[in-house]
ROLOVO-42923 format. One line per 4 residues: their letters; for each residue x, z, y of C-alpha. Coordinates in Angstrom, 3 decimals, padded with zeros to 6 digits. Each point is the difference from the previous one (the first is absolute). Example, Ala and Ser with C-alpha at 12.3 -4.5 7.8 and 13.67 -1.06 7.14 Angstrom:
% ROLOVO-42923
as) 012.300,007.800,-004.500 | 001.370,-000.660,003.440
% end
This chain:
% ROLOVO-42923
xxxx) 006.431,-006.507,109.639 | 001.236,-000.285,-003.764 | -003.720,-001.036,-001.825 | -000.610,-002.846,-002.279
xxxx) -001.777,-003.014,001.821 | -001.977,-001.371,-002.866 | -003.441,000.779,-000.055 | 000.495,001.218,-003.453
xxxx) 002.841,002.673,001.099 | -001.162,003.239,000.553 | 002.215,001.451,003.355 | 002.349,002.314,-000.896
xxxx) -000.116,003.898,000.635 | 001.882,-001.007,003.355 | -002.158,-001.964,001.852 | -002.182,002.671,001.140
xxxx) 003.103,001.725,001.715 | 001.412,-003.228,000.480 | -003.652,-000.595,002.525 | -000.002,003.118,001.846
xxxx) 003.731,000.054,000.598 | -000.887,-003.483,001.956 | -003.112,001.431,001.491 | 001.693,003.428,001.495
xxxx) 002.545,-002.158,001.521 | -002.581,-002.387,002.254 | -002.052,001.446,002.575 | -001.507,-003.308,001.365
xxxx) -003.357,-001.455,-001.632 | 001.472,-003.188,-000.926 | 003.270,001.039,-001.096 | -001.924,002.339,-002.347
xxxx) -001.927,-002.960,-001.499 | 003.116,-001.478,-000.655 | 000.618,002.484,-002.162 | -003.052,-000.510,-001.659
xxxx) 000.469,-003.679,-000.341 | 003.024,000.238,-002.230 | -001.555,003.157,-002.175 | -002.982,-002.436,-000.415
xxxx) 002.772,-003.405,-001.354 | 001.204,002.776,-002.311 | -003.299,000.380,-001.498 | -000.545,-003.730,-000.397
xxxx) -002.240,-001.203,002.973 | 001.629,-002.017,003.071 | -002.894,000.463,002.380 | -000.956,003.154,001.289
xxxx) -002.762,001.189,002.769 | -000.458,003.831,001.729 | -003.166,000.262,001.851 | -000.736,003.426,002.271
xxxx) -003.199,000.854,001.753 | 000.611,002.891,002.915 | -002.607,002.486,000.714 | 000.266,-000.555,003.629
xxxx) -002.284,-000.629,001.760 | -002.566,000.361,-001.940 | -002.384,-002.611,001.106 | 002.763,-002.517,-000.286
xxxx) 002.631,001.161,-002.766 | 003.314,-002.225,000.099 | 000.851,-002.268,-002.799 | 003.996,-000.439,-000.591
xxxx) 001.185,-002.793,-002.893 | 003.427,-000.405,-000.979 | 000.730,-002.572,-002.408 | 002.624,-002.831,-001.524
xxxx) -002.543,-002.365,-000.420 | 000.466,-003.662,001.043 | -001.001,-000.057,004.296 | -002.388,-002.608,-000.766
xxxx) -001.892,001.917,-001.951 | 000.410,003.390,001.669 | -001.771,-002.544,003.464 | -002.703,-000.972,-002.175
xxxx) -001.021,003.329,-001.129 | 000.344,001.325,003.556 | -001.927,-003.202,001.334 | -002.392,000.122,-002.526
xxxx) -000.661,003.801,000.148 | 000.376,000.489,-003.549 | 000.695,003.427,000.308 | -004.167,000.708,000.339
xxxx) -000.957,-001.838,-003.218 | 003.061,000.646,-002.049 | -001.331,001.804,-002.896 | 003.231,001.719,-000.796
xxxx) -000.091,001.725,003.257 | -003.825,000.892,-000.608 | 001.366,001.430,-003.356 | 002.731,001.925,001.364
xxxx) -001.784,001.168,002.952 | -002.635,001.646,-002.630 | 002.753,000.687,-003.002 | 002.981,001.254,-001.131
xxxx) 000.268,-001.713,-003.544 | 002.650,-002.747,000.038 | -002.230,-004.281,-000.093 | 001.428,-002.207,-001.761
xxxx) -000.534,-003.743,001.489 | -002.321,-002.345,-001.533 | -002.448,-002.500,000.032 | -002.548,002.646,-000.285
xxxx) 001.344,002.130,002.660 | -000.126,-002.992,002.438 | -003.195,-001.567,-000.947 | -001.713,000.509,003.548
xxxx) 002.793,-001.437,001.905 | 000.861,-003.234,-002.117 | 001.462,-001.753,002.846 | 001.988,002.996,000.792
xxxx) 001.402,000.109,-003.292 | 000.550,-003.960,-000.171 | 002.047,000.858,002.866 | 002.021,002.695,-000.952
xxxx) 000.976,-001.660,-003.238 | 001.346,-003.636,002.071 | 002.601,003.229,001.110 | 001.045,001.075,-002.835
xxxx) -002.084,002.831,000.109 | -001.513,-000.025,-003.432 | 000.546,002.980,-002.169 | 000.154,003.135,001.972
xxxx) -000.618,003.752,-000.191 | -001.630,002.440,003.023 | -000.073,003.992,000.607 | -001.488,002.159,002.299
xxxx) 001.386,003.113,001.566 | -001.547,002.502,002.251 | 001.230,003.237,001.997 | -001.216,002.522,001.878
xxxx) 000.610,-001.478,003.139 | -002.381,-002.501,-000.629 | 002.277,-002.657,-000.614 | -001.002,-002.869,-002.498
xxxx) 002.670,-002.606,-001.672 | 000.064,-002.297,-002.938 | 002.847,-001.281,-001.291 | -000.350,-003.651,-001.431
xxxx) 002.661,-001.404,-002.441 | -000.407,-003.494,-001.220 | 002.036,-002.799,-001.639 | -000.537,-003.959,-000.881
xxxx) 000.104,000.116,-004.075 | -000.114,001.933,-002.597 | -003.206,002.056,-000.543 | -000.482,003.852,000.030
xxxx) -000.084,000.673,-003.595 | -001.317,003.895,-001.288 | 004.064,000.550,-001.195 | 000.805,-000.757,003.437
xxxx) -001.958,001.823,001.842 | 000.550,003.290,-002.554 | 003.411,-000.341,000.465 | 000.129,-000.191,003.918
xxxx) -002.947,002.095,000.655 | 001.840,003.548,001.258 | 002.706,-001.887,001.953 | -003.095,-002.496,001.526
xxxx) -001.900,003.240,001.280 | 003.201,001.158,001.170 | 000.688,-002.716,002.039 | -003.438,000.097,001.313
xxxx) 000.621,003.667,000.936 | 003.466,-000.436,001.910 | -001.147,-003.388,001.785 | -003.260,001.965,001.303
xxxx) 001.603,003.691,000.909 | 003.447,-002.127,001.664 | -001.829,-002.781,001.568 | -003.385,002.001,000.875
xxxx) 002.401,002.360,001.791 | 002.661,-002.012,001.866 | -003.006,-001.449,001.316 | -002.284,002.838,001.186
xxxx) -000.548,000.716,003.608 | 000.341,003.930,-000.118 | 004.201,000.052,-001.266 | 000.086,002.088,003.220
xxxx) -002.591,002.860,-001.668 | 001.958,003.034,-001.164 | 002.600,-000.980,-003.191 | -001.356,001.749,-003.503
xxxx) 002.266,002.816,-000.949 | 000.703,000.982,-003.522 | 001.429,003.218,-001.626 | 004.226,-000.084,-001.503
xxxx) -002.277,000.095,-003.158 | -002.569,-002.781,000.731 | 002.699,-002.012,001.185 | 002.550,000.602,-003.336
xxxx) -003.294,-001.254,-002.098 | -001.099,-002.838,001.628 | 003.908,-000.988,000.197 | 000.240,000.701,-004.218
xxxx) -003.295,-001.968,000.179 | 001.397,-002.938,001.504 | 002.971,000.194,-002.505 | -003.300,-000.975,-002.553
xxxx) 000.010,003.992,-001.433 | -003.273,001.124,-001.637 | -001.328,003.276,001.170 | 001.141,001.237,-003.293
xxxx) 003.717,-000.878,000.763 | -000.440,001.049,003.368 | -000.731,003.205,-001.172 | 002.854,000.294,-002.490
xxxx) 001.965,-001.213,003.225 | -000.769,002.640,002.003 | -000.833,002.810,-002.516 | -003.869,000.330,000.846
xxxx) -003.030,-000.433,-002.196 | -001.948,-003.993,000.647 | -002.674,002.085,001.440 | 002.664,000.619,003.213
xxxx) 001.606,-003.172,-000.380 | -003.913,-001.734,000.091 | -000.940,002.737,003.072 | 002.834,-001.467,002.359
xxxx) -000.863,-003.751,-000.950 | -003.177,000.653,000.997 | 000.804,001.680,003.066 | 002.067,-003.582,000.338
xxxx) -002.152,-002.140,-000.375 | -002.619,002.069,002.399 | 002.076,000.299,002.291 | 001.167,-003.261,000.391
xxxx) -003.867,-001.300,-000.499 | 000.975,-002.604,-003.369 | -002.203,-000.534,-002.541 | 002.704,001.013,-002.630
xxxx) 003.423,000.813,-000.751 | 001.369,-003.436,000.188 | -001.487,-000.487,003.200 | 001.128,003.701,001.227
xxxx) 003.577,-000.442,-000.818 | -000.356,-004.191,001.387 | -000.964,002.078,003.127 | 002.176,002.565,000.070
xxxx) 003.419,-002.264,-000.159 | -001.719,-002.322,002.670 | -000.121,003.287,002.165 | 003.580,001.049,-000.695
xxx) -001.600,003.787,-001.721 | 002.459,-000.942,-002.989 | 003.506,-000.554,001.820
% end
């Protein structure tokens, strides 16, 4: 990938390709998160966490982590069952807007948080995604120093909610129980925009592309993303390469 690492640095226009380039090319949970893991060092935090509840079964949904935090501390919040007090999981079980980390965030789980920091865990940022297959993630991205300031965060936000797209739609999938359920088929034309889509094309330029009005270009993205069951474009097109509908 070709972004800045300072925390200052905004990425530049190729590390969204740059990220699903990577993710198309792994097929394997942790391989994807890999991919993930050097997107998030590009936008300035060394730590990163992906979290997925399963629908299935119901009465007892599975809970998959992947993470690059220290062992020790990835035991203790196992051992410690942190996972049914953490408030950024209540949040993002409940949410979609992006937490910040803080004090305030943490102030029913001190020791948690006392914890956490003695890691390195100390400034950090958390989304939620959800799909229509009932699958719920959270991507966590945290660092040691240097707090989130408002410049920061308005400069990273769209490639932040990206990366909370891909990581959910790649990961979410790789790891779902029903790969063997019939493969989502899309149209020549669905598939030429979602593919001008992943090249980071408006609908606007899509439609000067391909000599339609937005309203057509917008019609097949939405067929996309239904058919693929995203919450959005980014996550449609995440999806879509995962599948191999754009090759």
């Amino acid at each position: 990938m070709t972004a800045e690492t300072s925390t200052n640095a905004s990425p530049t226009t190729a590390w969204t390709q740059d990220l699903l380039d990577g993710i198309g090319r792994m097929r394997a949970a942790p391989e994807i998160f890999g991919v993930i893991e050097r997107a998030a060092r590009l936008l300035g935090f060394e730590h990163c966490a992906y979290g997925v509840r399963t629908p299935a079964p119901f009465s007892n949904p599975r809970f998959v982590l992947l993470s690059n935090y220290d062992a020790a501390w990835r035991e203790r919040y196992l051992s410690a069952n942190y996972l049914a007090t953490d408030p950024t999981v209540r949040h993002g079980m409940r949410s979609l807007v992006p937490v910040v980390w803080s004090n305030e965030l943490f102030h029913s789980t001190p020791q948690m948080w006392d914890e956490a920091r003695s890691f390195g865990l100390r400034v950090g940022w958390a989304q939620s995604c959800f799909d229509g297959s009932g699958h719920v993630g959270m991507l966590s991205l945290a660092r040691a120093h240097d707090a989130l300031t408002p410049s920061e965060l308005h400069a990273h936000e769209a490639y932040l909610r990206c990366l909370a797209n891909v990581a959910h739609m790649a990961i979410a999938d790789a790891l779902r129980e029903d790969r063997g359920d019939a493969m989502p088929v899309l149209t020549a034309r669905e598939a030429e925009v979602a593919k001008w889509m992943a090249d980071g094309k408006t609908s606007g330029e899509v439609a000067d592309i391909l000599s339609v009005s937005e309203h057509t270009a917008n019609f097949h993205l939405r067929n996309v993303i239904m058919k693929l069951q995203a919450a959005n474009r980014t996550a449609a097109v995440a999806r879509a390469i995962v599948l191999g509908l754009l090759s």
